[in-house]
C-alpha positions as CSV (number, residue, x, y, z in Angstrom):
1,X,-67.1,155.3,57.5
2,X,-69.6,157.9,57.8
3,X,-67.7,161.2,57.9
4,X,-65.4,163.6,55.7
5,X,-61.9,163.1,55.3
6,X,-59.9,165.6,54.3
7,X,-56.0,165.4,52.7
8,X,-54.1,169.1,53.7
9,X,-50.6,168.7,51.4
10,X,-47.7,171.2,52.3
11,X,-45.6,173.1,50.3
12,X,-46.0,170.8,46.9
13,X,-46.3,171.0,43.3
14,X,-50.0,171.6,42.5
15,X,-50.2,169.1,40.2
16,X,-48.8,166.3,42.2
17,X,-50.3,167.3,45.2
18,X,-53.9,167.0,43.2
19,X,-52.7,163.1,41.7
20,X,-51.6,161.9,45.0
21,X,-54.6,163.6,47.1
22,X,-57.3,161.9,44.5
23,X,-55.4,158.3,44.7
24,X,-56.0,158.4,48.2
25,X,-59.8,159.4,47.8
26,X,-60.2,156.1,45.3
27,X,-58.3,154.1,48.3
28,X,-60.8,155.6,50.7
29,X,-63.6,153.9,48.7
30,X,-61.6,150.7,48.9
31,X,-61.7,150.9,52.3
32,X,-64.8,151.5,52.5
33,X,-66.4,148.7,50.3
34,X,-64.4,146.2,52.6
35,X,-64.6,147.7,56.0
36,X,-68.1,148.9,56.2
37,X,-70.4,146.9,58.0
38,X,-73.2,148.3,56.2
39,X,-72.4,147.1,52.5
40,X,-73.9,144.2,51.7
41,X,-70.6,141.9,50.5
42,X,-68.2,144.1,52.6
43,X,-65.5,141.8,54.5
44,X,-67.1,142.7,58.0
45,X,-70.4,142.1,56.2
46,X,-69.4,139.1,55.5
47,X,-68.0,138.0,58.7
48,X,-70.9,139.4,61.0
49,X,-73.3,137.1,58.8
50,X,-71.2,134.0,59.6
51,X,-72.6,130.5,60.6
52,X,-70.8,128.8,63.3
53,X,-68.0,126.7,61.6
54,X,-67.2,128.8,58.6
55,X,-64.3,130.2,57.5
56,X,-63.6,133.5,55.6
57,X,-60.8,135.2,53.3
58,X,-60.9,138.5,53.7
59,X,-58.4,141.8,52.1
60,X,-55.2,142.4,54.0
61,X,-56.4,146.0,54.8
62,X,-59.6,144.3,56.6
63,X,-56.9,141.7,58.2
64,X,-54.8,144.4,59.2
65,X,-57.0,146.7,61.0
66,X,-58.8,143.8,62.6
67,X,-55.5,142.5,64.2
68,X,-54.7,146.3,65.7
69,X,-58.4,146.3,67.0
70,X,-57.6,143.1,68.7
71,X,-54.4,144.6,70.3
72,X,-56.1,147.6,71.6
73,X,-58.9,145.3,73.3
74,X,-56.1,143.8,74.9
75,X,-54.1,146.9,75.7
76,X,-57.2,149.0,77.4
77,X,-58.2,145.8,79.2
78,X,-61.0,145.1,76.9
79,X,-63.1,148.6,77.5
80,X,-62.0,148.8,73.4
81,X,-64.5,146.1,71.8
82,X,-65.7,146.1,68.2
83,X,-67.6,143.1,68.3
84,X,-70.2,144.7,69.8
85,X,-72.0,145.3,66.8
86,X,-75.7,144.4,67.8
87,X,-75.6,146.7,71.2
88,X,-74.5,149.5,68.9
89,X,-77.4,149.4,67.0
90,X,-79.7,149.0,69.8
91,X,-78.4,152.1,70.9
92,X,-78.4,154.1,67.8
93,X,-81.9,152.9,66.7
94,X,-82.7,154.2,70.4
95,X,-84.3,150.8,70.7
96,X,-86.3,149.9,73.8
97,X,-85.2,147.6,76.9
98,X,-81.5,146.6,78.0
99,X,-79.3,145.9,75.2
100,X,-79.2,142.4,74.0
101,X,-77.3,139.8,75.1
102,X,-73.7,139.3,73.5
103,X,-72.9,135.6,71.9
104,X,-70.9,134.5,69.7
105,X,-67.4,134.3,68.8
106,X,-65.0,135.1,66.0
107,X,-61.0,134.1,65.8
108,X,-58.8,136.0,63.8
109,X,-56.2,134.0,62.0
110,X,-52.8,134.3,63.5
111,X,-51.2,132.9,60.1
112,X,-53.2,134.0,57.0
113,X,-55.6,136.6,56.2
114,X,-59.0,134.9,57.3
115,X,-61.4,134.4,60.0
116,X,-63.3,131.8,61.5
117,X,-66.6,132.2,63.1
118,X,-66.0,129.3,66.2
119,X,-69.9,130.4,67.5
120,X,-72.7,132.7,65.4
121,X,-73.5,136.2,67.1
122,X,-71.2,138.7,67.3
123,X,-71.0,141.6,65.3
124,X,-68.6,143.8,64.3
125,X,-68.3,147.5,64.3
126,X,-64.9,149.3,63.3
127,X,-66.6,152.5,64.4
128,X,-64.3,153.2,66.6
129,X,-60.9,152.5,64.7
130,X,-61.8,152.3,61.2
131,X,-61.4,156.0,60.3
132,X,-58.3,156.1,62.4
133,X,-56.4,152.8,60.1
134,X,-57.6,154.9,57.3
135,X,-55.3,157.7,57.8
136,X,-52.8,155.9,58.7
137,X,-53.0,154.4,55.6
138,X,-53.4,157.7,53.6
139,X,-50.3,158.9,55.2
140,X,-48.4,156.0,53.7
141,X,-49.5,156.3,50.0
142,X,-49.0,159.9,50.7
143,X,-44.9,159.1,51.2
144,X,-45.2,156.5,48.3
145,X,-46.1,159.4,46.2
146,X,-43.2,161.6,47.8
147,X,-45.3,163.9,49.7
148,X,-43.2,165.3,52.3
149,X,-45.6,167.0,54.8
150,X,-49.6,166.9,55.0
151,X,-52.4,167.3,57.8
152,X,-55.2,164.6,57.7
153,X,-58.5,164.4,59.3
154,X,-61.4,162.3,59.6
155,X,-64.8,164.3,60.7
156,X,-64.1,166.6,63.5
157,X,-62.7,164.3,65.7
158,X,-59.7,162.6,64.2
159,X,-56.3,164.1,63.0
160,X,-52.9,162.9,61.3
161,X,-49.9,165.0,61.0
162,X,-46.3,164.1,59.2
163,X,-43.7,165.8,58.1
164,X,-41.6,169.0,59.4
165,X,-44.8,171.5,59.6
166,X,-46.3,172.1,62.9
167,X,-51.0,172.4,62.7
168,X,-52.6,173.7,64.8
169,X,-55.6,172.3,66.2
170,X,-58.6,173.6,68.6
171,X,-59.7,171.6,71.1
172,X,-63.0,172.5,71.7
173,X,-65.4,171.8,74.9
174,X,-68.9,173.9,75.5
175,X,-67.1,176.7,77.5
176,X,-63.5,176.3,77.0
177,X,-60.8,175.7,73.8
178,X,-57.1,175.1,74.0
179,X,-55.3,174.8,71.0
180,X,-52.2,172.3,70.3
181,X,-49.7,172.5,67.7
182,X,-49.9,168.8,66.1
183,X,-46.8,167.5,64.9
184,X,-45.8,163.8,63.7
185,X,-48.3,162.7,65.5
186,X,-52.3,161.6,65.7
187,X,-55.1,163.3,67.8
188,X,-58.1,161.9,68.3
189,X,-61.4,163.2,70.2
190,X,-64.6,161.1,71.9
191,X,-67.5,162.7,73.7
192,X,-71.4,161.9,74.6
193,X,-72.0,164.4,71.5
194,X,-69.3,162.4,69.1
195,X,-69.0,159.1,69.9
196,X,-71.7,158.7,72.5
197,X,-73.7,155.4,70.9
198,X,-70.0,153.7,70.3
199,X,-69.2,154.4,74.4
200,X,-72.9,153.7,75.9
201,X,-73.3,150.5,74.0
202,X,-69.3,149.5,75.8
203,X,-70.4,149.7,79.4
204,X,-73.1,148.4,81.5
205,X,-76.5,149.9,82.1
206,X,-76.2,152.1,84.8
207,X,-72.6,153.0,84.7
208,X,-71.5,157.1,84.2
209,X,-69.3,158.0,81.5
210,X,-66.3,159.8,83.4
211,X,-65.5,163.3,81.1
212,X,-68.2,164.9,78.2
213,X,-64.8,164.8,76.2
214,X,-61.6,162.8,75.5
215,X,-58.5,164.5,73.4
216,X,-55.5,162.2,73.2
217,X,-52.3,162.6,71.1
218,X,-50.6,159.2,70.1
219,X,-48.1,158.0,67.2
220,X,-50.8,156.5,65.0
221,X,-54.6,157.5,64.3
222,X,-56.1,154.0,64.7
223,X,-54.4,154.0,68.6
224,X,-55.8,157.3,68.9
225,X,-59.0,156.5,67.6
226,X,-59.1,153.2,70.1
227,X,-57.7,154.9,73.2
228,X,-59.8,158.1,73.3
229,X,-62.9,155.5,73.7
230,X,-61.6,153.9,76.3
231,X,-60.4,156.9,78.4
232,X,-64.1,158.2,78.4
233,X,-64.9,155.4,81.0
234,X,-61.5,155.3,82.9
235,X,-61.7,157.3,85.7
236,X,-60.3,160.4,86.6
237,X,-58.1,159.3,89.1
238,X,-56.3,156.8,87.0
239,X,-55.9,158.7,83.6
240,X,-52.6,159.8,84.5
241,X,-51.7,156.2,85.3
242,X,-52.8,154.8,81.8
243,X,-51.6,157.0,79.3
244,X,-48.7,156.2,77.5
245,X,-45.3,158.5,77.6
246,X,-45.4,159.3,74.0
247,X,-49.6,161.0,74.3
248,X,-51.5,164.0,76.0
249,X,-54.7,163.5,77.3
250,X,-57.1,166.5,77.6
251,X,-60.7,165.8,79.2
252,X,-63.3,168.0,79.8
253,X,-65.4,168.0,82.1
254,X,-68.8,168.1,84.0
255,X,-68.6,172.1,84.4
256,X,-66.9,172.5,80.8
257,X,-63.3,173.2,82.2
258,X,-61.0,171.2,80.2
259,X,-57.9,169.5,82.4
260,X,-54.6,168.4,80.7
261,X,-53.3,164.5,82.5
């Protein structure tokens, strides 16, 4: 997933704070081995080097996290899109030209953990949820173990909270920073300098990214993760319209002030 997590565990017992904090770190690796689209016999490794007509197993935590991508395409009206894979790389390798043409198409199986490529082509990228489904699963094998309250994060840009204790957590633009208290809850952050190759690769050539940065609060870290990248292109006007009851939205920007929807 490209970034490092860290596991924050309140007011525990050193020793079992340490046992459950490096169980987590071995899951991590799990996670990574099948969500990575850059490990060669990965489950999204497998699936972006699908021929048309095949069919693939894949782990529940792949399954799962593919299946909560697929809801937040549908909830953001499809401005969340991991199957854009090859675009992504285009604009990460800072290739030349237009990004190339999207084809393809994969299905997601509604009964059993598998997938089935119906046309060769698409890609996919959990870039932009992977790190978020991560957390949320560290915060449940955290509660298996019986921790009561931690603070997780993945990079800068995504946070996880649980339990009674209140974090704070700086929100910070190029010329302003609020701090929020973070609280049985996710935050989750997108930008040009954060995300930018996950947003460009989104929209169409020409189109202007709305904010420099996108905060958003939500229950769970993989919805965070999701919604912050599809607020950077919503625009202003209609941010207040989209967000759900339960988040806060922070954006900042042109001139660096930071505005709360």
């Amino acid at each position: 997933m490209m970034t490092t997590f860290s596991i924050r565990i309140a007011n525990e017992g050193h020793a079992e704070a340490a046992g459950a904090a490096g169980d987590c770190f071995e899951y991590l690796d799990y996670l990574e081995s099948k969500l990575s689209r850059f490990l060669e016999g990965s489950d999204i490794w497998q699936i972006n080097h699908m021929e048309s007509g095949e069919s693939l197993n894949i782990s529940e935590d792949c399954y799962n996290c593919l299946r909560l991508a697929a809801e937040a395409f549908a909830d953001t009206g499809g401005l969340f899109d991991i199957t854009l894979g090859t675009r992504i790389q285009h604009v990460k390798e800072e290739k030349s030209g237009p990004p190339p043409v999207l084809s393809g198409q994969i299905s997601i199986d509604p009964d059993k953990t598998a997938v089935h490529c119906i046309q060769a082509g698409r890609e996919l990228d959990l870039g932009g949820i992977g790190k978020g489904f991560a957390l949320d699963r560290i915060k449940e094998r955290l509660q298996d173990w019986g921790m009561q309250s931690a603070l997780l994060s993945a990079g800068a840009s995504t946070f996880l909270a649980f339990g009674e204790r209140h974090w704070p957590i700086e929100l910070r633009g190029d010329k302003q920073v609020r701090c929020i208290d973070l609280k049985d809850g996710a935050l989750s952050a997108s930008g040009t300098g954060i995300q930018g190759s996950h947003i460009v690769s989104t929209i169409d050539p020409g189109t202007k990214l709305s904010f420099k940065r996108i905060w958003i609060t939500h229950d769970t870290a993989a919805s965070a993760d999701a919604w912050s990248t599809a607020l950077m292109m919503y625009p202003q006007e209609e941010l207040g319209r989209v967000k759900r009851e339960s988040s806060r939205v922070f954006a900042e920007h042109a001139d660096g002030s930071i505005q709360v929807f």
